[in-house]
C-alpha positions as CSV (number, residue, x, y, z in Angstrom):
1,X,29.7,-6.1,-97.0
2,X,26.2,-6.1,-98.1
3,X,24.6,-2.1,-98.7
4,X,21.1,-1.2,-98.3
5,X,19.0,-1.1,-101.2
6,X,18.0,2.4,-102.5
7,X,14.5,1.7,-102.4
8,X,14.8,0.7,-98.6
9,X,16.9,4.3,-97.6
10,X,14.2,6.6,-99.2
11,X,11.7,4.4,-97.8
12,X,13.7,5.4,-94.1
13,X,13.9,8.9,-95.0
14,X,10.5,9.6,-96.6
15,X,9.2,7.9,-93.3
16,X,11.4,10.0,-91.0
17,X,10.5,13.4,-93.4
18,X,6.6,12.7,-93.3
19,X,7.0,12.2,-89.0
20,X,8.4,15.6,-88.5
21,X,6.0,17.2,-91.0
22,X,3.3,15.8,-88.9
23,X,4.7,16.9,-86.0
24,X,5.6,20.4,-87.4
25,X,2.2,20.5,-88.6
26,X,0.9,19.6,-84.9
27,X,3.2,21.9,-83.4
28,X,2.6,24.7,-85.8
29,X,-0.4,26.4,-83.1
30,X,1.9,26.0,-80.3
31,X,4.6,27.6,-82.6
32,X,3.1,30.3,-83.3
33,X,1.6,31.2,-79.9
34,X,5.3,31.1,-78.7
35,X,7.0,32.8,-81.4
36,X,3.9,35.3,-79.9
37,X,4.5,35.2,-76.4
38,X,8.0,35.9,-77.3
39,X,7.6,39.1,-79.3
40,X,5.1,40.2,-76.3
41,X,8.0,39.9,-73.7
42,X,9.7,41.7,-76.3
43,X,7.5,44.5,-76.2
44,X,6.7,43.9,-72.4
45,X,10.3,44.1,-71.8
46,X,10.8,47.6,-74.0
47,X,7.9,49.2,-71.9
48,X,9.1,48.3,-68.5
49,X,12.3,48.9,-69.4
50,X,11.9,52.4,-69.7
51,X,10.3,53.1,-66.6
52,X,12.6,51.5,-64.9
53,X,15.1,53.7,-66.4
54,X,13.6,56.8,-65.1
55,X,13.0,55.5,-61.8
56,X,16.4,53.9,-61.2
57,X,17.8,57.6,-62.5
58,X,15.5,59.4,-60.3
59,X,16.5,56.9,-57.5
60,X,20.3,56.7,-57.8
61,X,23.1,58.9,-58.7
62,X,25.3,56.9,-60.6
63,X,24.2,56.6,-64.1
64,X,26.2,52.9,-64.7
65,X,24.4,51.7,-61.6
66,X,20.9,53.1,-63.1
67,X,21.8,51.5,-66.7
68,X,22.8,48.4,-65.5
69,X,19.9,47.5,-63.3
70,X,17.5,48.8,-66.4
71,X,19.2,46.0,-68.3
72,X,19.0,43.9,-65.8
73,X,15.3,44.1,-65.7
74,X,14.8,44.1,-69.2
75,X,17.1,41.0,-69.3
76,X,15.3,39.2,-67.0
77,X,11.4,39.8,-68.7
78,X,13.3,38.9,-72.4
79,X,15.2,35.5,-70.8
80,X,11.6,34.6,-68.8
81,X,9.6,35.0,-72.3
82,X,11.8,32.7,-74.3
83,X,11.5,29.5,-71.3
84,X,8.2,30.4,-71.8
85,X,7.5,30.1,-75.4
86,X,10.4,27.0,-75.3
87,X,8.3,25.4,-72.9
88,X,5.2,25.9,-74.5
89,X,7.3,24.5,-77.6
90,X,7.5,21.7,-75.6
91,X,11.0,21.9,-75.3
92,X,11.5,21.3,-71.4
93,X,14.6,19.6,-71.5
94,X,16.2,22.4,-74.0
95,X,14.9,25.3,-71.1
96,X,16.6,22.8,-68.1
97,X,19.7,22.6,-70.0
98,X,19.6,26.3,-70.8
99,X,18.9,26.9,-66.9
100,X,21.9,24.3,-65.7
101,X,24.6,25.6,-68.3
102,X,24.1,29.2,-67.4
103,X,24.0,28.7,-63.5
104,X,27.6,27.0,-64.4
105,X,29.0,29.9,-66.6
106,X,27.8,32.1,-63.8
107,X,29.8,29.9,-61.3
108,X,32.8,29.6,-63.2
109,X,32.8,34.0,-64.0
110,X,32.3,34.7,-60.4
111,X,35.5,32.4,-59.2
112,X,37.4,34.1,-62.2
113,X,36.4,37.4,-61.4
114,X,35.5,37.2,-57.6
115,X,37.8,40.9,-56.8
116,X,36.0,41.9,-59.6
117,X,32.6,40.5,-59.0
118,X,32.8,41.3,-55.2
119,X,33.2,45.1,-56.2
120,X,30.4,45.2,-58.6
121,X,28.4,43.6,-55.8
122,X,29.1,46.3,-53.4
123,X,28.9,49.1,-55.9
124,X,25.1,48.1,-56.5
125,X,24.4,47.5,-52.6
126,X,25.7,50.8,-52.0
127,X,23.8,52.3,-54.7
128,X,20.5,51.0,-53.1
129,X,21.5,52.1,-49.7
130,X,23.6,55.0,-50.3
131,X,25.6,55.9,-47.3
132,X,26.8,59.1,-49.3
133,X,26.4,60.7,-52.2
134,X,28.6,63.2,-55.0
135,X,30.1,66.0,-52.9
136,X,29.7,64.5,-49.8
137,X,32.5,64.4,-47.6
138,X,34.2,60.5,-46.3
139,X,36.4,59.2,-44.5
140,X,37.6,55.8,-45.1
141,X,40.8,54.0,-44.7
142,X,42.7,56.8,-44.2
143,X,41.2,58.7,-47.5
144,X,39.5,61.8,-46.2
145,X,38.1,64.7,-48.9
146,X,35.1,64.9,-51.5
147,X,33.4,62.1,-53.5
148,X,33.8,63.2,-57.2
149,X,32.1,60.0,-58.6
150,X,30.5,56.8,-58.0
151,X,31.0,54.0,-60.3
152,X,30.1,50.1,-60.3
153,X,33.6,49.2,-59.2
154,X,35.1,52.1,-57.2
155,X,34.5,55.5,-56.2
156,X,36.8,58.4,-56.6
157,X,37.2,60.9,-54.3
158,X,39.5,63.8,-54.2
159,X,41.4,64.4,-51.1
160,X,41.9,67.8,-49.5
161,X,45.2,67.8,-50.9
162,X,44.5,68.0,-54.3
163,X,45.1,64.3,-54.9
164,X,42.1,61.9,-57.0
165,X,42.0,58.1,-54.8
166,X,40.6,55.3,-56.2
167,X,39.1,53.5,-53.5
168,X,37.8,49.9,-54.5
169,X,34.0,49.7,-53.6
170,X,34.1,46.3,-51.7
171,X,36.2,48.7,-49.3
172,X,33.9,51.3,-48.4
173,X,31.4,48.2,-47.9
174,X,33.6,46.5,-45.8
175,X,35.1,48.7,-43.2
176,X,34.0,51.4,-41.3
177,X,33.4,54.6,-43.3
178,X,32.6,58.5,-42.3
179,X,30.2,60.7,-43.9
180,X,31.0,64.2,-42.5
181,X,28.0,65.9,-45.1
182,X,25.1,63.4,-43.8
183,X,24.2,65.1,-40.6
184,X,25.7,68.4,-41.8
185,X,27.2,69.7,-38.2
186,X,30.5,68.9,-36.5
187,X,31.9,69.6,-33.5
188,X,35.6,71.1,-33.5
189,X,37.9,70.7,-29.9
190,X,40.6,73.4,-29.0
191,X,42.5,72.0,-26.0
192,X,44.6,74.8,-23.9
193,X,46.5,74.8,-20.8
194,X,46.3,77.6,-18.4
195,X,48.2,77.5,-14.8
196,X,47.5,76.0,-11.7
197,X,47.0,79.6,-10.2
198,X,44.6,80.3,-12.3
199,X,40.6,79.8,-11.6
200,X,39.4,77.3,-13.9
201,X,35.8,78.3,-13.6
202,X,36.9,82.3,-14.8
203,X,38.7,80.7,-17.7
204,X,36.2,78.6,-18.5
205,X,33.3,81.5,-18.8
206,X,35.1,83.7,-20.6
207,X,35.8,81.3,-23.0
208,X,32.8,80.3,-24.0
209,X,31.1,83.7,-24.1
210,X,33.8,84.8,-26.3
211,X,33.3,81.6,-28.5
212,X,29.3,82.0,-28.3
213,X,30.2,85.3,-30.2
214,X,31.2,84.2,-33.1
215,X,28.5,83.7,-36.0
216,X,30.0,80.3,-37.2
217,X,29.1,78.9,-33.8
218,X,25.7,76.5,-33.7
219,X,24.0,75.2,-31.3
220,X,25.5,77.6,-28.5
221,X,24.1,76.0,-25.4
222,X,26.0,72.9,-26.3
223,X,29.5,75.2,-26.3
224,X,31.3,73.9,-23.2
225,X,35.2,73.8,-21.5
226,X,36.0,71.4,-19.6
227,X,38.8,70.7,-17.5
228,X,40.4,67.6,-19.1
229,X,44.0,66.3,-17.1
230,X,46.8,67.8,-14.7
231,X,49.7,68.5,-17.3
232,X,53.6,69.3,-16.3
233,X,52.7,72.7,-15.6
234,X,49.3,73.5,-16.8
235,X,45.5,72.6,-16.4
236,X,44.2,71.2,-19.5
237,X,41.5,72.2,-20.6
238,X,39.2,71.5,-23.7
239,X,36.6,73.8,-25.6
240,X,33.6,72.0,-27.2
241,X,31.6,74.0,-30.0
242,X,29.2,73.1,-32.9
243,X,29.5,74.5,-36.7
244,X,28.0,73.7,-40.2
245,X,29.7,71.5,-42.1
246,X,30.2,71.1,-44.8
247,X,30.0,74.9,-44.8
248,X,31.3,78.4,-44.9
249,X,34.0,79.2,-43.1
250,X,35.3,76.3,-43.7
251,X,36.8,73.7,-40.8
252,X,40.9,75.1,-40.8
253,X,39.5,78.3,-40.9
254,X,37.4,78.5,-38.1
255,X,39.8,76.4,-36.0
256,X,42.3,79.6,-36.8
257,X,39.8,81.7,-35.6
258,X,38.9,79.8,-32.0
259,X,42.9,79.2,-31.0
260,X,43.1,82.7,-32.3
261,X,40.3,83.9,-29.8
262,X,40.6,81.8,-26.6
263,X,44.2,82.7,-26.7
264,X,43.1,86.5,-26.7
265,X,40.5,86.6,-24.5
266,X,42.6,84.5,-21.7
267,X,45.0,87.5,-22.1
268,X,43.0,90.1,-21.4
269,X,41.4,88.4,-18.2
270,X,45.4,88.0,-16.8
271,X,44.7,84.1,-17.3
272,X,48.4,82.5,-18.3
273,X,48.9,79.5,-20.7
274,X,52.3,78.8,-19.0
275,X,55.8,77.4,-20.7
276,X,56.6,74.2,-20.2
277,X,58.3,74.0,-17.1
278,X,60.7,71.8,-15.1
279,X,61.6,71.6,-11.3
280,X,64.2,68.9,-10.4
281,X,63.9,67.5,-7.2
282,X,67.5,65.7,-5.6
283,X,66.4,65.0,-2.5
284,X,64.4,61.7,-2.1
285,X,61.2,63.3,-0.7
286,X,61.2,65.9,-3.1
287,X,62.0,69.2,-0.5
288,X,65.1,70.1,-1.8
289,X,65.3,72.0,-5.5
290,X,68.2,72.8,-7.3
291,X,68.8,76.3,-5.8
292,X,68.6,75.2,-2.7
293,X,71.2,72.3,-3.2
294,X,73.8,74.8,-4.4
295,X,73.1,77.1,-2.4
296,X,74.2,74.7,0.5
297,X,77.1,73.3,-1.5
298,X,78.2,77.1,-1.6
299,X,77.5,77.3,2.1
300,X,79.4,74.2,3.0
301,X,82.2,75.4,0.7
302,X,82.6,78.5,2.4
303,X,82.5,77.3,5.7
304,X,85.3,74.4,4.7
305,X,87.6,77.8,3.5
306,X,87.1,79.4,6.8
307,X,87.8,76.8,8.8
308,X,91.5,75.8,6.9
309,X,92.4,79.3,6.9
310,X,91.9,79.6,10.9
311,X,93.6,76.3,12.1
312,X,96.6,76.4,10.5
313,X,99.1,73.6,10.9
314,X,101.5,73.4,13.7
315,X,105.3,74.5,12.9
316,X,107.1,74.2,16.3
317,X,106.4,70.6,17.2
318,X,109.4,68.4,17.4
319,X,109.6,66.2,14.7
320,X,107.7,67.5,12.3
321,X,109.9,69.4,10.8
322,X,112.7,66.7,9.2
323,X,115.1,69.8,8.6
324,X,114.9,70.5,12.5
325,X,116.5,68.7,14.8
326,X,114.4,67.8,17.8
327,X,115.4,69.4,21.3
328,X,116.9,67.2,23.8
């Protein structure tokens, strides 16, 4: 096995040495305009950063969602300056490569993490729309009280049992969700039965100038009764009336307060909320109650008494006493 001569090799390596110090030297303009451009995006990135900040804080109420699109913007300005000053390297493949490996590494971490990644995704959505805020009151998937705090991947809110839920952001994205505090009114319904010889029309005046009373009560030419169904031994009816809400009294409270009302001022107008009451029927067309059924069992009873008592069997017929002979 023959080796190279020594003159040969640094011949090949002074050669390959004096190429890339001509090309360094060639490149050294476009070197230094990009290491320039990059420490301007830098800078550029700094600035515009920072007013994003405040504008993303001004603009939503979660902190983590405000920080993370700051850095996503400043990200963004840095990443664009270096394919910039790479391309104006000359380094186009090295900025495609860059371009293709991370849109794989993205790929890869969103099958990885796609519970993970499907939250985050609806934690910033719903920071840019915000359908509520802190304090509001929800509704969603059976979770019902105050949002305490909004984060990238869930929200907390505390029921109004005292209990702290975690509820998973891609939920409240999903399915359907009720914000009580957005329109800040709400309508409460007392249903109550009164009987069917009662007027419904009395009943219904008197309890809605009684309701139309109370201070809690908005929107008072929107307070209504209306006769809902034909019960078992009642009319049903149903009171409509508008409050604040979220607000003072609060919603149990001034619930309390209307049964607690409509059931008085019924009273004092003589207008019953019956029992519950039953009537069987045995007859097949329905004329015949109960009373009336033993009353004529009694009657037929009776009249079954009298009649054995005053037809007594005979005792002097022949043969029908077995101890008696028969008369010739």
């Amino acid at each position: 096995m023959e080796f190279p001569k020594i003159d040969e090799v640094y011949k090949l390596l002074s050669e390959k040495l004096e190429s890339w110090i001509e090309g360094g030297i060639t490149l050294l303009p476009n070197i230094v305009v990009a290491f320039l451009i990059a420490i301007l995006f830098g800078i550029l990135a700094k600035v515009l950063g920072n007013v994003a900040g405040k504008l993303m804080r001004r603009t939503f109420e979660s902190r983590q969602i405000a920080s993370l699109l700051t850095s996503i913007i400043k990200t963004i300005i840095l990443v664009a300056g270096i394919f910039i000053a790479l391309d104006f390297v000359g380094l186009k493949g090295t900025v495609t490569s860059l371009l293709a490996g991370a849109g794989i590494v993205g790929l890869a971490i969103g099958f990885a993490f796609q519970d993970m990644t499907e939250n985050f995704i609806a934690g910033v959505a719903m920071g840019i729309r915000k359908p509520f805020e802190i304090g509001d009151v929800i509704e969603a998937e059976g979770v019902f009280g105050n949002v305490k705090e909004i984060n990238l991947r869930n929200t907390l809110v505390e029921t109004f049992y005292g209990q702290l839920e975690v509820i998973p952001n891609k939920i409240l994205f999903r399915n359907i969700l009720t914000n009580y505090s957005y329109l800040g009114y709400r309508r409460i319904e007392v249903p109550v039965g009164i009987s069917y010889a009662d007027d419904i029309e009395k009943a219904a005046k008197v309890i809605t100038d009684a309701i139309n009373e109370k201070d809690y009560v908005i929107k008072k030419e929107e307070t209504a009764v209306y006769a809902e169904s034909f019960g078992d031994s009642s009319i049903n009816l149903l009171l409509w009336f508008w409050i604040r809400y979220p607000g003072e009294p609060g919603f149990m409270v001034v619930r309390h307060d209307a049964i607690s009302t409509v059931k008085t001022v019924l009273e004092e107008n003589d207008i019953l909320i019956p029992f519950p009451i039953r009537t069987l029927d045995f007859n097949a067309k329905g004329g015949d109650k109960l009373n009336a059924m033993l009353n004529k069992q009694e009657k037929r009873s009776s009249d079954s008494s009298k009649t054995t008592s005053s037809n007594p069997k005979a005792d002097g017929k022949a043969g029908d006493n077995p101890e008696q002979p028969a008369e010739e």
